[in-house]
N, C-alpha and C positions, 0 to 999 in steps of 0.2 A: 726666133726660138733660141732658147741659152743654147750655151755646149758646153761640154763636160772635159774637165782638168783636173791633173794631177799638181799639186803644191811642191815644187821642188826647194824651196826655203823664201825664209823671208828677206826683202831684201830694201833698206829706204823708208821701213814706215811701211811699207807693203810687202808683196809676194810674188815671186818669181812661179808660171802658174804655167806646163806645157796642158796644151788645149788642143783638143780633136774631138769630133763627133759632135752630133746633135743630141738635146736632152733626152729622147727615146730610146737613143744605143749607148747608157754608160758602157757598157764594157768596150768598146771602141777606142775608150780615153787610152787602154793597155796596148790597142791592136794595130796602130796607124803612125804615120812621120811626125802630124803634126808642125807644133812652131808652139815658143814657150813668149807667153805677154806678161808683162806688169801689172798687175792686178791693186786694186785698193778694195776692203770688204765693204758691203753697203753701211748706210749708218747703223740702220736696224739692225743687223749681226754686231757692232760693236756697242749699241745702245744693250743688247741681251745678253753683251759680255761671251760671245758664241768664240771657242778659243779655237784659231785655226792651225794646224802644226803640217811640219814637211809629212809628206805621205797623204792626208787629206784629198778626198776626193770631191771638188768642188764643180757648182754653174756656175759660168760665168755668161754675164751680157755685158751690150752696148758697145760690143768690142770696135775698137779705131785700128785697123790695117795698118794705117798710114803712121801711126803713134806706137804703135806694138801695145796699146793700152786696153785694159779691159775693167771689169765689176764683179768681184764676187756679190752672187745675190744668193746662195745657200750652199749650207755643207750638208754631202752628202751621207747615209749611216756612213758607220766605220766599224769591218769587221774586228780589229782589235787595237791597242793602243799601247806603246810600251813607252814609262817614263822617265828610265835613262836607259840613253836616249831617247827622246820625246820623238818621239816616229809613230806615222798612225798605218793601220794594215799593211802588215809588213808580212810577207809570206813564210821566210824562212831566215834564220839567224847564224852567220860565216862569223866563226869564233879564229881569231889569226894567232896564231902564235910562231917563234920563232927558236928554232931548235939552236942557234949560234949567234952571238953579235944581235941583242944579249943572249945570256943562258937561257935555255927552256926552266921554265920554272912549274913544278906540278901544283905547286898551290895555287899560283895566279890563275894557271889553267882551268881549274878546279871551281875556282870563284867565280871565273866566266861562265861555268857551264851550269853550275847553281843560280847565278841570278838571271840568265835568260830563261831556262826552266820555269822558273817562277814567275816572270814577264810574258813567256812566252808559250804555257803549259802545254800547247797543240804541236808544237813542233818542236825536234830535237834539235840541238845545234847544232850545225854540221863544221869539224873541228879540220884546221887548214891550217900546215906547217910547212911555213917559209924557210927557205934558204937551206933546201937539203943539202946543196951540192956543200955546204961548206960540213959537212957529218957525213961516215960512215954508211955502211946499209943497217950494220948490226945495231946502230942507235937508232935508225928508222924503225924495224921491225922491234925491234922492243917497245918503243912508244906505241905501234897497231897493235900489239902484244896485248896493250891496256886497255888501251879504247875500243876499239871495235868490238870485240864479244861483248862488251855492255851496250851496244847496240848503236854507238854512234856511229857515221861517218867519216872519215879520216880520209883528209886529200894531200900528199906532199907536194908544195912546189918550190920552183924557182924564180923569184923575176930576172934573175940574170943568166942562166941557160933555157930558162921556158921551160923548164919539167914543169910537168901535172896541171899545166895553164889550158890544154884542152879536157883537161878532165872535170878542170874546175869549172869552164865553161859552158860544158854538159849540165851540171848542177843549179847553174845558175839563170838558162835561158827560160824566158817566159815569167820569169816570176820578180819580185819585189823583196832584194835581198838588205840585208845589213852586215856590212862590215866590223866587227870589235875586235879590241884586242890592244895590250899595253902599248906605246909609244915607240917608235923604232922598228916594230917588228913587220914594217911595210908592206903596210896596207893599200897605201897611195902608189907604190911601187906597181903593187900585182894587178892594180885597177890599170894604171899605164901599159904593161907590158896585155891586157885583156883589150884594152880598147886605145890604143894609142894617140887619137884624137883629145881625149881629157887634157893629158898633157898637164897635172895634177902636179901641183910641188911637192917636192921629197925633201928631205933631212939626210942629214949625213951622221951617221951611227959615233955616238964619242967612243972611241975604243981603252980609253983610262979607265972609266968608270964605265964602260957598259950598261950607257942610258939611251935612250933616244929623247928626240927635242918633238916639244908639241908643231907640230907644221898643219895638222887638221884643228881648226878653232872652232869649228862649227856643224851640226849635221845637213849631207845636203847630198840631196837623189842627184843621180848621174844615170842617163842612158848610156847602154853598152853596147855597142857595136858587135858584135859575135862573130866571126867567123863559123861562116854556114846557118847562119839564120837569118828566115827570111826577111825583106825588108818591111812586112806587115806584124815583125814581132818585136814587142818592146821588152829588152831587162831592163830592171832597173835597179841601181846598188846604193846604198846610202853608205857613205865612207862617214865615220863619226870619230869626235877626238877621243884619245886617251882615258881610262879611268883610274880616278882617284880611289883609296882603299875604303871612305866614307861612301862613293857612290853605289856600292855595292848593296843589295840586298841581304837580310841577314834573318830568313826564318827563327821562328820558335825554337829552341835548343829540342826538342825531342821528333821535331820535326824534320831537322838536316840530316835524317835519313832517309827519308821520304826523295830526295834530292842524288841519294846514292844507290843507284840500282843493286848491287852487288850485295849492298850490305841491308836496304828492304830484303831482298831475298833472302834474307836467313834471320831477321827480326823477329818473324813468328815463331823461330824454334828457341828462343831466349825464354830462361826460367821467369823473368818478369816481364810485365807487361809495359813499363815505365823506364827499360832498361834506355840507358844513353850509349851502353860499349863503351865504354870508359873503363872502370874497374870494378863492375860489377859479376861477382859467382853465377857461374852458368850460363853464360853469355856466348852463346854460340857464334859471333861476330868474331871475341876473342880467339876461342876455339879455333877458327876457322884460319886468322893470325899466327897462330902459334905452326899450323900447319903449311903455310907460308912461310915460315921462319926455315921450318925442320928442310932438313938438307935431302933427306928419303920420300919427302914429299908426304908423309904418314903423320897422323894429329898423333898425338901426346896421349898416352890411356890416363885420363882423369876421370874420376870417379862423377863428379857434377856436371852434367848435360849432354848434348846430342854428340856426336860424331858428324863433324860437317863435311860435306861431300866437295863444296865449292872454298876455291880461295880467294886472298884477296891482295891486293896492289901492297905492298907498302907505305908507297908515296901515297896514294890513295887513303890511306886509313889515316895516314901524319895530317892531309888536308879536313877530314873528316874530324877528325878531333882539334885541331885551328878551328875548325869555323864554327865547332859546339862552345868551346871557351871562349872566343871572342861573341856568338851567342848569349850566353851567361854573363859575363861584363855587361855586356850592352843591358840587359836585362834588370839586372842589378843597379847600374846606371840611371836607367830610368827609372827606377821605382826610389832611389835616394835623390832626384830633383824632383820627383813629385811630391812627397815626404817636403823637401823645402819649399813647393812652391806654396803649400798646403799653412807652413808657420807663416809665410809673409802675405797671405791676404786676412782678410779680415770680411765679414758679413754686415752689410747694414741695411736699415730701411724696414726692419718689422718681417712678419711670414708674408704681407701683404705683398710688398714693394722688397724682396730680398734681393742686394745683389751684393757681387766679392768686390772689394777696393784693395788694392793694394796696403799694407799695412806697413807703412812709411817708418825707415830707424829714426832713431828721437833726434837726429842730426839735421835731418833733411826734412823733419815734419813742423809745419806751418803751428805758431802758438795762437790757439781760441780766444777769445776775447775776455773770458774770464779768468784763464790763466793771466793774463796782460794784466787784468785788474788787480790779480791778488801777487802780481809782483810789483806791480805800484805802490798798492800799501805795505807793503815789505819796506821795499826802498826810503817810502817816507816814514815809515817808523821807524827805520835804522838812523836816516836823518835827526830824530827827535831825539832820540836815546843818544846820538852824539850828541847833539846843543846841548841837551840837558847836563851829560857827562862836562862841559865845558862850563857849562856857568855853576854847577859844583866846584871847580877846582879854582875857580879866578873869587869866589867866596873865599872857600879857605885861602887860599894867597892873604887876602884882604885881612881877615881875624889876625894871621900871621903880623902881618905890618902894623 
């Protein structure tokens, strides 16, 4: 009878695969010790092109004890799939960021928590900032300030005094988490000081430039050990590398509000229906800014639109309006390479047989055979037109003498 594993990454041309249970009790694969074997997928899964990714809940047979070797012979559904990182049912999404060493950044921030949204629409991010002890309280509670009333989770810790590592540990038992978050802001750290066993390389933070160095290359599930959870209960965390500012997700420009709780909430009271909050009259978003601004906490008596009751971030409206403009580029972008890819094909073959060929500059495009011919007779009638030009001239010479 197969048994059922979870794909902790691939490793050799194959898959690193922990296996527990018989094929009757998937849920088992979550609930047991287990042992992780080397798995190759059957032919027939790579003959149907069947693509397996970490997370993956897979049978395996024909397993070898004595080899640690096994066969994947099916995957099994997958309740969701997120493509950067390519993690499949993943339960919940640990966005990391790092208040010091480097700077807390509210855009980066921002980014993360729109494209797992969108990856991940069932579940909020739950947002995790490292390295309090090196800040204040006042710049901790300012940051809950923002986030929390909008409905997120907000965990502070430390990997180097252990603040908020059993809080985060709470959050994280039983379930199938993910790690993200820019480079540096140690992630591989909090996973070490959670489960000491991993025993995970770190990086060391450049303090010139306040970057961190990529030390995660790859996505790859880890069980967690938990202090105070039972030994029948498996977390499991996917530590994933760094994201680039391309890997990001980038909705529809009228859409990245849909993305920002605060600012959905007062959409409906905007004089347009189309409104971006940008610089448009009556725009209760605006309004609602300006009242953010005001030092009395009282909106501005303007004649055009609502009086809005709620405020909003600042930094929050600056990343909101980043990710509409760089929306609109992108947008824009694409629609002038399509525009070109559009001049440089070409249609042949009748309505019967129609398909597009690339429409080749006159540099790189192969000459027909009848062009061929009618630059041969060119060439020999230039020829001609010279001989004759020559035995013209060597006459007259001759009449001359």
């Amino acid at each position: 009878m197969p048994y059922v594993g979870v794909v902790l990454r691939s490793h050799a041309g194959g898959y690193l695969v922990h296996v527990s249970g018989h094929g009757e009790d998937r849920e088992q694969s979550h609930t047991d010790s287990g042992r992780v074997l080397f798995c190759q997928a059957r032919g027939r899964l790579k003959k149907e092109r069947v693509a397996i990714v970490t997370g993956d809940s897979v049978e395996v047979d024909e397993v070898d004890e004595g080899a640690g070797t096994a066969v994947i012979t099916a995957q099994l559904p997958r309740r969701n799939l997120l493509e950067r990182p390519t993690l499949a049912n993943v339960d919940q999404v640990v966005i990391v960021q790092a208040v010091k060493q480097p700077d807390f950044s509210p855009l980066w921030c921002d980014r993360y928590l729109v494209h797992f949204q969108l990856e991940l629409p069932v579940s909020k991010p739950v947002l995790c900032f490292n390295k309090c002890d090196l800040v204040d309280d006042f710049d901790l509670k300012t940051l809950r300030s923002i986030y929390e009333p909008l409905g997120y989770f907000v965990i502070f810790v430390s990997a180097v005094t252990g603040a908020g590592i059993e809080e985060l540990s709470m959050a994280l038992s039983g379930r199938i988490s993910v790690f993200a978050g820019p480079s540096g802001v140690g992630k591989s750290s909090i996973l070490n000081e959670l489960s000491p066993e991993l025993d995970l390389k770190t990086g060391v933070m450049e303090n010139d430039f306040g970057v961190g160095r990529h030390t995660t290359t790859a996505s790859e599930l880890y069980r967690l050990r938990l202090r105070g959870d039972p030994p029948t209960t498996l977390t499991w965390v996917a530590d994933t590398p760094g994201f680039n500012l391309y890997d990001f997700l980038h909705p529809e420009p009228k859409d990245v509000a849909f993305q920002f709780p605060e600012i959905e909430a007062l959409k409906q009271s905007c004089r347009f229906t189309d409104c971006l909050h940008l610089v448009e009259s009556g725009c209760a978003v605006l309004l609602a800014l300006q009242k953010s601004e005001d030092e009395d906490g009282e909106a501005p008596a303007l004649p055009d639109g609502p009086s809005p009751s709620e405020t909003i971030s600042l930094s929050r409206y600056a990343s909101y309006v980043t990710l509409v403009q760089e929306s609109l580029a992108r947008k824009e972008e694409s629609r002038s390479v399509s525009k070109k890819v559009e001049s440089t094909v070409k249609s042949v073959g009748g309505e019967a047989k129609a398909k597009s060929i690339p429409r080749l500059n006159q540099r790189y495009r192969f000459t027909s055979r009848r062009k061929e011919k009618q630059d041969l007779r060119n060439i020999c009638k230039t020829d001609k037109e010279r001989q004759g030009g020559d035995q013209a001239g060597d006459e007259s010479e001759g009449d001359h003498d």
